[in-house]
N, C-alpha and C positions, 0 to 999 in steps of 0.2 A: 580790693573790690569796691567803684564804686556803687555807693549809699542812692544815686540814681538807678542803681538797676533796681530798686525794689519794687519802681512803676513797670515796667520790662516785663518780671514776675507777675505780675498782678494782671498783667494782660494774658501770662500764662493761663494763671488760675480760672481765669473770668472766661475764655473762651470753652475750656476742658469742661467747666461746671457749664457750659450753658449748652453743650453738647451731648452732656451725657442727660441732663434737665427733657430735652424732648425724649427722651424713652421713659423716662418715671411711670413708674405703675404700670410698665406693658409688661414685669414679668421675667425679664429678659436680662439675670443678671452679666451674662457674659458680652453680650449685645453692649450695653451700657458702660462696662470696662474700655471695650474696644475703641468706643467711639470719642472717650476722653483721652484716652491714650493717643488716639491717631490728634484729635485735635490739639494735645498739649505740645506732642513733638513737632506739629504742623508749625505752630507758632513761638516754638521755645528758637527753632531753626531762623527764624527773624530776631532775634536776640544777639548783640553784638558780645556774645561772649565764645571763649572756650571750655566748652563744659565737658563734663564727666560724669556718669551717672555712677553711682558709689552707693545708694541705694536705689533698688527699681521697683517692681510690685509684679504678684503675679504668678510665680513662680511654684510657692504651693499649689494656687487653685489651674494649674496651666491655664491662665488666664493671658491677652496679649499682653506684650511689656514693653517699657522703656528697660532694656535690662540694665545689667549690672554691667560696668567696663563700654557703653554706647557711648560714642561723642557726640554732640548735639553743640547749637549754637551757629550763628552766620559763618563761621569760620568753616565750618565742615558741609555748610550747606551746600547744595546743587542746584536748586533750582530757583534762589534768591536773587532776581534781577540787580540791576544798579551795583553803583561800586560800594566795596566792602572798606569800612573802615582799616586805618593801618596796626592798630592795635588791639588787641583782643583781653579782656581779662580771664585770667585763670581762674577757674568755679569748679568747684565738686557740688554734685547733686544731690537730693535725695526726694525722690517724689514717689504717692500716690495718687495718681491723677482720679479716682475715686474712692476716698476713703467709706464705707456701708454701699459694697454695691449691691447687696440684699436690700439695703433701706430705700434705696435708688428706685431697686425694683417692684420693691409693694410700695412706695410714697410716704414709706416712713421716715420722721425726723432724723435730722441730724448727718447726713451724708454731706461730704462737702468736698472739693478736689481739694491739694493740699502741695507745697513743694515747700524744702527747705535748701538753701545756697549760702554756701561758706567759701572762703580763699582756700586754697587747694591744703588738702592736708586735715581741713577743720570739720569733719563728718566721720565718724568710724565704720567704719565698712563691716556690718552688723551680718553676719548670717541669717538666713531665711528658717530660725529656730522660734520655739516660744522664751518667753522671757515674762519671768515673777518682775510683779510691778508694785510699786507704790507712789502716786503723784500725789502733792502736796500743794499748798499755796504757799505766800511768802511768810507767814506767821508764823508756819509750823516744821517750817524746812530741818530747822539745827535740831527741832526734840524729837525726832521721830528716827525708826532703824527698821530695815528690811526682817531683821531676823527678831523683832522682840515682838510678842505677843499681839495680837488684836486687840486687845482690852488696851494693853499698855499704848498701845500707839493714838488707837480712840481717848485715851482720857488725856495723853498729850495734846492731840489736835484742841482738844473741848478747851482745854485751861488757856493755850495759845490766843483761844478766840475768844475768851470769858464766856465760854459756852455751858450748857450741859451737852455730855455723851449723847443723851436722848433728843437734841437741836439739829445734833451731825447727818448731814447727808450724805451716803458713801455709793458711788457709781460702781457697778460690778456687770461684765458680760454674763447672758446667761448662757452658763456653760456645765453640762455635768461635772465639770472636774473641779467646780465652785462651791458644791454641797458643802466642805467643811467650812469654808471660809463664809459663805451666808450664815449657816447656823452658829458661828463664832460671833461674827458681826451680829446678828439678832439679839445674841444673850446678852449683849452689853446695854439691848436698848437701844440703840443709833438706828436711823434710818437706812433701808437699801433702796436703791432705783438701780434695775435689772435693765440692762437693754440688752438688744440680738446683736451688734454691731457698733464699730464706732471709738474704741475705747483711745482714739486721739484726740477727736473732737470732746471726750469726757475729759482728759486730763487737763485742754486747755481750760476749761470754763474751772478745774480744783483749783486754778491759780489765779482766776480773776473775782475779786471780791464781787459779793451781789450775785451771782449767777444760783444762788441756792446749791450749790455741790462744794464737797469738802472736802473731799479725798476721793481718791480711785485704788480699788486693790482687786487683785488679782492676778492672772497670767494670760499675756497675747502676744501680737507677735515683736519680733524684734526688730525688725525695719519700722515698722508704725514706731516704737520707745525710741528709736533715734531722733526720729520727727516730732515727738514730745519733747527729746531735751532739748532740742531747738529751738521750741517755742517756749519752752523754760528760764532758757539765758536770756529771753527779750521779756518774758514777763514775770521773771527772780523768782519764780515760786522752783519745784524740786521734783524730781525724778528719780528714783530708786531702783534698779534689775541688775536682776542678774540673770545670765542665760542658764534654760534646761536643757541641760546635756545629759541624756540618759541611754544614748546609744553610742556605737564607736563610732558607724556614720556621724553623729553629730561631731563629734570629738574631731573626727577628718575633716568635716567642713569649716572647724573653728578654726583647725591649725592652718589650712586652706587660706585663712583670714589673716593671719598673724596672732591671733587671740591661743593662749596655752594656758592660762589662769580659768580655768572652767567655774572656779568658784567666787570670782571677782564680782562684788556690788559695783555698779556704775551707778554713777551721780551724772544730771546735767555735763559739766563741765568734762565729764568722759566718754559721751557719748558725742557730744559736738564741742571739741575744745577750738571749735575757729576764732580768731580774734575777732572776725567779721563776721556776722550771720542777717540772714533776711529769712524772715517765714513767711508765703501768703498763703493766705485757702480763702476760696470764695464757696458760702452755700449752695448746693443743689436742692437741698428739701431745706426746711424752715428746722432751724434750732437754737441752741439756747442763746448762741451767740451772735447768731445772722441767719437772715432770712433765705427763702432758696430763689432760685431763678424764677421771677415773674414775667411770663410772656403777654405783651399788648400789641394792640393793631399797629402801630409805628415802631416797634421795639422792644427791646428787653432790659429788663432789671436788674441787676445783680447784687447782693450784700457782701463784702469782704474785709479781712484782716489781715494788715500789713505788721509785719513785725521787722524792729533791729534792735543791734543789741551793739551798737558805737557808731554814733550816737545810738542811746535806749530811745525809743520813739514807736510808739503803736495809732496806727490810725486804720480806724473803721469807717470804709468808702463804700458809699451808696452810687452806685454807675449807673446812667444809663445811655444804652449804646441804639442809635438811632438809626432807621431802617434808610436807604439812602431815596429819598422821593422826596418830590415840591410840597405837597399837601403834609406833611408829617408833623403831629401835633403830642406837643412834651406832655407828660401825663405827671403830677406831682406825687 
């Protein structure tokens, strides 16, 4: 997989976020899904790859989808003019063309479209189940375990950073089925930040120093933790789940998967073992990491994150994509 497609992507991300961007704050979560979705495949479809989607979105909330098993890319296109390059590269997908389409819809932080792209084979093909999490930065990857205490895990994080427990900042959905886990985290003293949505864009910023977050715990879903350990292997920090299977449905839809280890922790490198990987997401609303789409009289703005992980290379692109007219004036 050429390391040139990561611009490709980022033309993905940047269209999808600035589509679903003019609905913000109308309300209209499913509205806003729709319309990132139509824009991502609009434009994933001018992309000289052969893709596979292997992660989609959607599906819980019957929301629309790029599904699961969809080919996408110039090769499958119909209605892409001009001649089609002769070779095509082989890509497995994994995308949420709106991750917080709640947040989308009130104009709260932190939404931001999102795709991750590996050589075929390098994305695991996650059932649409919840999944216990634990994200990490690079400091704290080796001392920390899915199954050891909250205390235990907190005072590993703290020593990793020469921190106190009481410095740590720990991102958590706010979710009823979190009561224990909040009241566990509080006893230790550590800080909580609760959000309604989002818990991918929280995992990236547990792995970028400076972003004031230091962990993420909890349980979401499983397509989003693949898209975490994505961005994992491009920014070395770590990703911890394992799937909740607590029905026989579930148990069908894993075997469905190839997956029969119900009780298996995935690390990063299990969740996306591609030798190749590209992550991008561009903001739609403002957060910790980028800013969301700013609309002006000649154009639009976009904040985004390109990730790889061979070459390691992350670059944060400031775009702006100019209205096509003689008078049109760059705004800095």
């Amino acid at each position: 997989m050429d390391s040139d497609l990561s611009l490709e992507f980022l033309r993905v991300v940047e269209q999808a976020a600035i589509a679903c961007a003019r609905t913000m704050g109308q309300g209209d979560r499913h509205h806003s899904d729709q319309v990132a979705v139509e824009a991502m495949r609009a434009v994933m479809d001018t992309v000289a790859i052969d893709g596979t989607i292997v992660i989609g979105e959607g599906e819980r909330d019957e929301a629309p989808m790029l599904y699961i098993g969809e080919k996408v890319g110039m090769v499958h296109a119909k209605n892409v003019k001009g001649p089609k390059p002769v070779r095509f590269a082989e890509v497995d997908i994994a995308v949420d063309p709106l991750e917080g389409t709640n947040l989308c819809a009130t104009g709260a932080a932190n939404a931001i479209a999102v795709l991750a792209a590996s050589n075929k084979g390098g994305l695991l093909h996650a059932p649409d189940l919840y999944m216990e999490k634990l994200v990490v930065g690079p400091s704290s990857k080796d001392h920390v375990s899915l199954d050891a205490p909250v205390r235990e895990n907190l005072k590993a994080i703290a020593a990793c950073l020469e921190r106190t427990v009481e410095d740590l900042v720990v991102i958590v959905l706010d979710r009823p089925r979190h009561e224990k886990l909040i009241q566990d985290i509080r006893a230790t003293g550590a800080r909580i930040r609760l959000i309604g949505d989002g818990d991918l864009s929280a995992g990236i910023s547990a792995a970028v120093v400076g972003t004031g977050v230091h962990a993420v715990m909890g349980t979401g879903g499983a397509p989003e933790g693949v898209l975490t350990a994505a961005a994992m292997r491009c920014l070395n920090g770590e990703i911890f789940a394992r799937l909740v299977v607590s029905k026989p449905e579930h148990e069908a839809r894993c075997r469905a998967m190839g997956i029969t280890d119900f009780k298996k922790v995935y690390r990063s490198k299990d969740l996306a073992p591609g030798d190749q990987i590209i992550f991008a997401a561009t903001g739609v609303t403002d957060g910790t990491l980028m800013r969301g789409v700013r609309f002006f009289g000649d154009g639009t703005r976009t904040s985004s994150v390109i990730m790889q992980n061979d070459p390691r290379l992350i670059r944060f692109v400031d775009s702006i994509h100019v209205n096509p007219a003689s008078d049109v004036k760059i705004h800095f």
